[in-house]
C-alpha positions as a Markdown table, in Angstrom:
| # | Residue | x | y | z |
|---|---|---|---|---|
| 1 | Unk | 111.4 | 94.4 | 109.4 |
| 2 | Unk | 112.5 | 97.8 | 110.3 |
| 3 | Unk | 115.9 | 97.7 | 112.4 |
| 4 | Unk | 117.7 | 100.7 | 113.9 |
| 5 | Unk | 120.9 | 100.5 | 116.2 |
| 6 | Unk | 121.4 | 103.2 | 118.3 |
| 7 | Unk | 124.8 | 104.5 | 118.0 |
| 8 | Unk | 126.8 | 105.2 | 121.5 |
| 9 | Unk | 126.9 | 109.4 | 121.0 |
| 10 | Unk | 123.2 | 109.4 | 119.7 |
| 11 | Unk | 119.6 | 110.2 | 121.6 |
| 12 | Unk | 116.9 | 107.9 | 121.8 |
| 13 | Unk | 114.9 | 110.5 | 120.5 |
| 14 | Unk | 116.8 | 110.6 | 117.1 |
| 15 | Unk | 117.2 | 107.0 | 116.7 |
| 16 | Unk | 113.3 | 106.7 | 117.6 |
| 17 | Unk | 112.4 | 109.6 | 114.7 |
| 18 | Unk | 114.9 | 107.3 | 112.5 |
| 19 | Unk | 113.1 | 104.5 | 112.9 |
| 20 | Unk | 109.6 | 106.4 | 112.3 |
| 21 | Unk | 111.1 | 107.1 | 109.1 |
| 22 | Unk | 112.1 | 104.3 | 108.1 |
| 23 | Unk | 108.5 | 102.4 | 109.2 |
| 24 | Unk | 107.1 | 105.4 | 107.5 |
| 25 | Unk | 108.9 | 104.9 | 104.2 |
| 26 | Unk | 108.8 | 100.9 | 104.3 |
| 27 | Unk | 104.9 | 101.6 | 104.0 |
| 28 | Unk | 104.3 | 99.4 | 107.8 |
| 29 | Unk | 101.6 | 101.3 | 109.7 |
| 30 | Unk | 100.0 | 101.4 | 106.0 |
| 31 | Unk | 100.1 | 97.9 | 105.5 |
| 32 | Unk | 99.0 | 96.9 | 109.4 |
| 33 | Unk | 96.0 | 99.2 | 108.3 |
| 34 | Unk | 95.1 | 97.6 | 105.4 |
| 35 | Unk | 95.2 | 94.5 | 107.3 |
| 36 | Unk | 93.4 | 95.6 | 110.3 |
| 37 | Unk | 90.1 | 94.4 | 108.9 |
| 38 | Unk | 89.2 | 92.5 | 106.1 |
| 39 | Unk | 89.1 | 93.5 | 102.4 |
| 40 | Unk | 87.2 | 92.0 | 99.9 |
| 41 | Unk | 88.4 | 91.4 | 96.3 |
| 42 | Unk | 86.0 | 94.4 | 94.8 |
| 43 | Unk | 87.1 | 96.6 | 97.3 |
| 44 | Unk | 90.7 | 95.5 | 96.9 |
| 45 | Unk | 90.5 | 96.1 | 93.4 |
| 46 | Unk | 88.5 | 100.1 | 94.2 |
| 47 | Unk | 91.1 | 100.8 | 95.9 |
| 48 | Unk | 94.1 | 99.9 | 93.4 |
| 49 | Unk | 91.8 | 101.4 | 90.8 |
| 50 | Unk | 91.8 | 104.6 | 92.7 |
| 51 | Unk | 95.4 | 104.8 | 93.7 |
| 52 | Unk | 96.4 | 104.5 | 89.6 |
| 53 | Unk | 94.0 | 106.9 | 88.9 |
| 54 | Unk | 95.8 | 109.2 | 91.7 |
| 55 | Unk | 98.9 | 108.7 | 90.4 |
| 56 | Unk | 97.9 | 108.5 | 86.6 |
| 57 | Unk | 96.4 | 112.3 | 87.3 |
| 58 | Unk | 100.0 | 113.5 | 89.1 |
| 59 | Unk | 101.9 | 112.2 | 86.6 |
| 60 | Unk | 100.4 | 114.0 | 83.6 |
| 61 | Unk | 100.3 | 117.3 | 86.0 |
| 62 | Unk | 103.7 | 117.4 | 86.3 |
| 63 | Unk | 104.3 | 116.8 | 82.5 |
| 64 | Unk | 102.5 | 120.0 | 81.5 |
């Protein structure tokens, strides 16, 4: 669970980009759309397949 407290001399609008960041980075609104319909165990395991692939590939770029 995200959590920001807004500090008295801050905006709302910088606490609110805050906590977008830190939802962003917790991986939340990817996880909710995982979720948002169901995923079978194939296509659970296509799409972990596909994402080590992804980062398999970036990893050896940066190494050349």
């Amino acid at each position: 669970m995200s959590e920001v407290r807004l500090n008295p001399d801050e905006s709302f609008e910088v606490a609110l980009k805050r906590f977008n960041r830190k939802v962003l980075n917790a991986g939340i609104l990817a996880e909710v759309r995982r979720r948002k319909h169901y995923e079978s165990r194939s296509d659970r395991r296509k799409r972990k397949a596909a994402v080590a692939r992804r980062r398999r590939r970036r990893h050896t770029r940066s190494r050349r």
